[in-house]
VOKOL-295467 format. One line per 2 residues: for each residue z, x, y of N, C-alpha, C. Coordinates in pm, 1 decimal, padded with zeros to 6 digits, always signed. Each point is the difference from the previous one (the first is absolute). Example, Ala and Ser with C-alpha at 12.3 -4.5 7.8 and 13.67 -1.06 7.14 Angstrom:
# residues 2
+00780.0,+01319.0,-00569.0,+00000.0,-00089.0,+00119.0,+00000.0,+00090.0,+00120.0 ~ -00072.0,-00035.0,+00105.0,+00006.0,+00082.0,+00119.0,+00073.0,-00077.0,+00109.0
***
This chain:
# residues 108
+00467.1,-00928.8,+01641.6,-00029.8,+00048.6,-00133.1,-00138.6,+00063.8,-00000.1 ~ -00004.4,+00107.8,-00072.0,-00120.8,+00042.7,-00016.1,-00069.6,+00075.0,-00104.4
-00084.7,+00035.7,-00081.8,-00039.5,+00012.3,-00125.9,-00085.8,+00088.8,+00019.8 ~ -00011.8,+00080.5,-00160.5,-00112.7,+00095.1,-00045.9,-00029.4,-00047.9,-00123.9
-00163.8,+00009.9,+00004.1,-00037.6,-00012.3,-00123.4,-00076.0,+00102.3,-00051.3 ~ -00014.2,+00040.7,-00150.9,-00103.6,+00092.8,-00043.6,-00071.4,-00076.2,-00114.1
-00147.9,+00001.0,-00004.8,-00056.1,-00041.1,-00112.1,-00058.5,+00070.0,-00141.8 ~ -00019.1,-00030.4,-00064.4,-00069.6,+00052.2,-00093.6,+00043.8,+00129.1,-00048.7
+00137.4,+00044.9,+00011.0,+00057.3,+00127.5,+00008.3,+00030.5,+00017.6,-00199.6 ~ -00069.2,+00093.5,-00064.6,+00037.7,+00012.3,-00154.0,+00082.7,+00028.0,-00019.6
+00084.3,-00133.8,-00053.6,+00151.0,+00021.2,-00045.0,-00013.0,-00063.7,-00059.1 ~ +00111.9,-00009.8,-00122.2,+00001.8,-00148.4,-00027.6,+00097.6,-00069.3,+00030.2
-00005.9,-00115.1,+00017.7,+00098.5,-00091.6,+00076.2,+00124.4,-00004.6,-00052.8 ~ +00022.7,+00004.4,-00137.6,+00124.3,-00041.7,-00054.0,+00081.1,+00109.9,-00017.3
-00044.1,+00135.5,+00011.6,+00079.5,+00107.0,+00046.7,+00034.6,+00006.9,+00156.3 ~ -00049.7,-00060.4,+00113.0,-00013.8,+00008.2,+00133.9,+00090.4,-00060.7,+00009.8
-00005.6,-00152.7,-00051.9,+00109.7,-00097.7,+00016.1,+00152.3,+00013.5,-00002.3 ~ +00012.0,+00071.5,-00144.6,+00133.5,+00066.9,+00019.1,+00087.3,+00128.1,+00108.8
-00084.4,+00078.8,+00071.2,+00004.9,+00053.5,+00094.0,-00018.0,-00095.5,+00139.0 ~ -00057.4,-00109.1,-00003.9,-00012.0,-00076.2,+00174.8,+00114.2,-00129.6,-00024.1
+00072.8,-00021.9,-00143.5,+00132.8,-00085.2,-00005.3,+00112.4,+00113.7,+00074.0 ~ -00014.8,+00160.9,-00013.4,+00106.6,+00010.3,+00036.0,+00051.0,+00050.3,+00106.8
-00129.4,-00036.7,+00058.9,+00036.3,+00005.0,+00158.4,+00027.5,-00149.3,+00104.9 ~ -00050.4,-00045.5,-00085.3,+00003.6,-00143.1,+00100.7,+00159.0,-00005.6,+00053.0
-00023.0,-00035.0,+00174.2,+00129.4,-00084.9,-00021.9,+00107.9,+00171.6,+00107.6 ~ -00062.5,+00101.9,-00042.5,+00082.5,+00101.7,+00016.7,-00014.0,+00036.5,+00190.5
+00034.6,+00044.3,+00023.7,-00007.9,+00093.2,+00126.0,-00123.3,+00101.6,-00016.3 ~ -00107.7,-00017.7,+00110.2,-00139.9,+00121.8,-00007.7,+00040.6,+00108.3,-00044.7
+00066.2,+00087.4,+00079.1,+00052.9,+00103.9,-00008.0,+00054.8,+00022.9,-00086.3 ~ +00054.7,-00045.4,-00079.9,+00086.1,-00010.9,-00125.2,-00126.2,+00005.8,-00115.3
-00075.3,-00111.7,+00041.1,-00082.5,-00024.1,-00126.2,-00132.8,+00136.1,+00003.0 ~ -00030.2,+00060.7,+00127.5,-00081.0,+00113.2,+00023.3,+00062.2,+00114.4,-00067.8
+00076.0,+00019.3,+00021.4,+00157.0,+00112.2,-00104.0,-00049.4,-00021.4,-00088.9 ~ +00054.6,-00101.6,-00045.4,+00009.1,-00044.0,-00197.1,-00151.1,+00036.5,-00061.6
-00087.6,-00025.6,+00075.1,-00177.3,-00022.3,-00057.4,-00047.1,+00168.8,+00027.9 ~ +00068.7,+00075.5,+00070.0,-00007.2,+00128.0,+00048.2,+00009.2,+00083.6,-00148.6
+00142.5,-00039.4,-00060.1,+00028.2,+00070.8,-00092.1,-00009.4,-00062.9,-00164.4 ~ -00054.7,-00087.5,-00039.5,-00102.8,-00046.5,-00092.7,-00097.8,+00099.3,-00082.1
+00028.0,-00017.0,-00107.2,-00119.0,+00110.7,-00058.4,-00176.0,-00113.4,-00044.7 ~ +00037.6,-00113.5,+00047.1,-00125.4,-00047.4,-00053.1,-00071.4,-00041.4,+00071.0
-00149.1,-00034.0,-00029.8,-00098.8,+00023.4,+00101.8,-00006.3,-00168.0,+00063.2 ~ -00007.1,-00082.3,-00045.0,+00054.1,-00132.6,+00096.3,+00110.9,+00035.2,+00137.0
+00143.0,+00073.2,-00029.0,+00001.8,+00012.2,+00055.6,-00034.5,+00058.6,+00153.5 ~ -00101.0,+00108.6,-00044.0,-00034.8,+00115.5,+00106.5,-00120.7,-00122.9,+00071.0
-00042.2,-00058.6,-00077.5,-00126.6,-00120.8,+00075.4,+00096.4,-00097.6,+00062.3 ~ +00113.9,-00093.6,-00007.0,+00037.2,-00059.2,+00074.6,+00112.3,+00045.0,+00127.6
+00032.1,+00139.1,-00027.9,+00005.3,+00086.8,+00101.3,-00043.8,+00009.1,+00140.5 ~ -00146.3,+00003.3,-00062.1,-00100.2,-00031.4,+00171.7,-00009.5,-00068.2,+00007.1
+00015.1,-00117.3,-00085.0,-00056.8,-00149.8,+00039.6,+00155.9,-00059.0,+00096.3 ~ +00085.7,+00033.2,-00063.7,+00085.1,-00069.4,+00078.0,+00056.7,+00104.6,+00161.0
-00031.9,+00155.1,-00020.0,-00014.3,+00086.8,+00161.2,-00076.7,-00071.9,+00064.5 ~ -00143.8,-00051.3,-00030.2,-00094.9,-00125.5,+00095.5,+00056.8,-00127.3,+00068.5
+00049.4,-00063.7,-00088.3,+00092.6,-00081.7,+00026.4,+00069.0,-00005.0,+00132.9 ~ +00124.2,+00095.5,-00067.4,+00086.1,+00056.5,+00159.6,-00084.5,+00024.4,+00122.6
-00090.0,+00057.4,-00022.2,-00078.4,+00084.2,+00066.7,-00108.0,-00125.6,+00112.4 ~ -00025.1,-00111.4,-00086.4,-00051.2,-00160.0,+00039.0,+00093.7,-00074.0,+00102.5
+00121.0,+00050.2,-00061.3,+00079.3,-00067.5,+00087.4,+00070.3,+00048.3,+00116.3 ~ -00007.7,+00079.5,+00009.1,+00025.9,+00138.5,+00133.4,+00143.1,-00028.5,+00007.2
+00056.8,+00002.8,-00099.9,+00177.2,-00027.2,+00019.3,+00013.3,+00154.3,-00072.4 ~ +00082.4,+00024.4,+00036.0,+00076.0,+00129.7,-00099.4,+00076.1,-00028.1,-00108.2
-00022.3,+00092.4,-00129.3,+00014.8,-00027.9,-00142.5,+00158.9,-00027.3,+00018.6 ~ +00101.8,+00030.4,+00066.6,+00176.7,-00043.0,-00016.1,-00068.6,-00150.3,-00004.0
-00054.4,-00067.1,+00094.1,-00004.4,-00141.0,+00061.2,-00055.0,-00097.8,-00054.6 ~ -00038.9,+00069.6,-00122.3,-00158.0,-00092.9,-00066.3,+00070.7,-00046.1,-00118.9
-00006.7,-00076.5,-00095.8,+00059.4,-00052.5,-00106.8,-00176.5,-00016.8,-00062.5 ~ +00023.2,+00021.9,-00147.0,-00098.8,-00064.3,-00087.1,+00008.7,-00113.9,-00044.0
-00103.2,-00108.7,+00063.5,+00011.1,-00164.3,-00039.6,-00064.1,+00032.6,-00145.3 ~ -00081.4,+00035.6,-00040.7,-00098.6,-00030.3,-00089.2,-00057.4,+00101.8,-00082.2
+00014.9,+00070.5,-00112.2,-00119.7,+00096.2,-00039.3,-00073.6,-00108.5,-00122.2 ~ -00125.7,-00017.6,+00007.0,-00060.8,-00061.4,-00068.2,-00095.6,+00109.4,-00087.6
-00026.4,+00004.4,-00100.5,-00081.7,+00034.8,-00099.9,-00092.4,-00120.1,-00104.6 ~ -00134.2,+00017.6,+00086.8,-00089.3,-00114.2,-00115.5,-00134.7,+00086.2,-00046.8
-00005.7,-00067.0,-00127.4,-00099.7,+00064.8,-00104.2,-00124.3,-00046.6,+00080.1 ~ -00085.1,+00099.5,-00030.4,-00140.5,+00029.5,+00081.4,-00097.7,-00002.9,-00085.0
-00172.3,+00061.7,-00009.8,-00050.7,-00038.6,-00120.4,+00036.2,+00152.2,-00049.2 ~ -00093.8,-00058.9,-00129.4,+00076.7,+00107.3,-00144.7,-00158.7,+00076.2,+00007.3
+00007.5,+00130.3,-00026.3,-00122.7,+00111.7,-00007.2,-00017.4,-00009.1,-00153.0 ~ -00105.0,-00065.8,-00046.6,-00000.1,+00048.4,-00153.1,-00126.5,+00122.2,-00055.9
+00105.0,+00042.8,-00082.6,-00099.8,+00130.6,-00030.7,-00010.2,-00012.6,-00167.2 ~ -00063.2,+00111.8,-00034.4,+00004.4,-00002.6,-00130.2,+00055.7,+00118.5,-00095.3
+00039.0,+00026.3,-00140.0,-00012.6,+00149.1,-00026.6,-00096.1,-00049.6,-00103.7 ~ -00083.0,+00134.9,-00101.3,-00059.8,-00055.2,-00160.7,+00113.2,+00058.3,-00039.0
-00001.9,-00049.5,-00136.6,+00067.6,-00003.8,-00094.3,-00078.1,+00037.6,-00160.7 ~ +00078.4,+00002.7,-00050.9,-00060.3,+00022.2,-00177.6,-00099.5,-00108.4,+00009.0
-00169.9,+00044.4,-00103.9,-00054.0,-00050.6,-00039.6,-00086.5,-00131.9,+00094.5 ~ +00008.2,+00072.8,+00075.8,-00096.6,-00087.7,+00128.7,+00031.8,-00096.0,+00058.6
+00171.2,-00018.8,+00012.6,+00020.6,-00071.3,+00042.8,+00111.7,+00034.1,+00178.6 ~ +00025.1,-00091.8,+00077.7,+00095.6,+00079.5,+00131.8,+00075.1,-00136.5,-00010.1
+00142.2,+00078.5,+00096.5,+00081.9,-00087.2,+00006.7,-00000.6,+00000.9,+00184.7 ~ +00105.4,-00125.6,+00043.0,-00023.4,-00014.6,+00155.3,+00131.5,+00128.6,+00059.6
-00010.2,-00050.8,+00086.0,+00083.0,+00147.7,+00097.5,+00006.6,-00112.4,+00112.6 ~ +00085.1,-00067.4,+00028.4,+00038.9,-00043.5,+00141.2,+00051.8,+00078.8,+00071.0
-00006.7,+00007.2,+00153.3,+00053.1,+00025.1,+00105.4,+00034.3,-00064.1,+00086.5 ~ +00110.7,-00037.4,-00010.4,+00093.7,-00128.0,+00140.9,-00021.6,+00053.2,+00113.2
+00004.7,-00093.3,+00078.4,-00033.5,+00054.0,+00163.2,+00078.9,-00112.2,+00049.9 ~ +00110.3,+00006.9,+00179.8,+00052.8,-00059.2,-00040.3,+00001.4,-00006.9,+00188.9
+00045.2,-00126.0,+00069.0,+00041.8,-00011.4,+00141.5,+00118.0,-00019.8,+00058.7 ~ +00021.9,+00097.4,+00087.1,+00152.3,-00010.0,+00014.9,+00044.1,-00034.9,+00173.9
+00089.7,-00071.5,-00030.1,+00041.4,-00071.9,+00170.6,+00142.7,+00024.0,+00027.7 ~ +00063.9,+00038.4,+00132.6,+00107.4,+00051.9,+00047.1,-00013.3,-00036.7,+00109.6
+00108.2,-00117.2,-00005.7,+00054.0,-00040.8,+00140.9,+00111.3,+00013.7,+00077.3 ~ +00000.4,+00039.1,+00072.9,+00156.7,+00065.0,+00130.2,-00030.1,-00085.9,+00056.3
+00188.8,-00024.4,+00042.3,+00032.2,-00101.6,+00110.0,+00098.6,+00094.9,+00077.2 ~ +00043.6,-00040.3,+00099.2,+00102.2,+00065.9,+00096.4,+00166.3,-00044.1,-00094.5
+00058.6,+00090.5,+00010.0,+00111.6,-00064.6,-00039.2,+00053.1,-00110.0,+00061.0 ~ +00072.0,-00053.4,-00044.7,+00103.0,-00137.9,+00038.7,-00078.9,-00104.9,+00006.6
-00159.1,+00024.4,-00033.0,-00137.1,-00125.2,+00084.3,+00026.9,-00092.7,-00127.3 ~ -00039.6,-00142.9,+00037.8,+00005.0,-00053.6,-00148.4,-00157.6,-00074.6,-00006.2
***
């Protein structure tokens, strides 16, 4: 088994998450396809994270199965805007770490 991680990458997690549930579990190659043709930007970031992966494990993407895509919340960037009458409101920015683990097929 072998893993990629990326840190601190600005996303936010709970949009990521739903894109790294729906690969788990799938065939690399399959799941490299699927994340290929995605219009959203989680996907295009766990894209490379999980090409590293394969790429960690020097198996070829037919051979590789996805054990794991993990997505965890990272710290939050806070900003500010002003607002009416001298006052501002906050502006978060999620930032978020993401982990992808390949195993060889059939491995348990």
């Amino acid at each position: 088994m072998s893993r990629a991680l990326l840190k601190y990458v600005r996303l936010s997690p709970t949009k990521a998450r739903l894109i790294a549930n729906e690969i788990c579990g799938l065939n690399a190659e399959k799941a490299l396809a699927a994340l290929q043709f995605m219009p959203n930007k989680a996907a295009r970031v766990i894209y490379k994270v999980l090409a590293g992966a394969v790429a960690n494990s020097g198996l070829d993407a037919n051979k590789a199965i996805v054990k794991s895509a993990r997505v965890d919340k990272a710290a939050v960037l806070r900003r500010i805007t002003p607002r009416a009458r001298g006052r501002a409101t906050p502006i978060r920015k999620p930032t978020s770490h993401i982990l992808v683990e390949v195993e060889k097929e059939g491995e348990k």
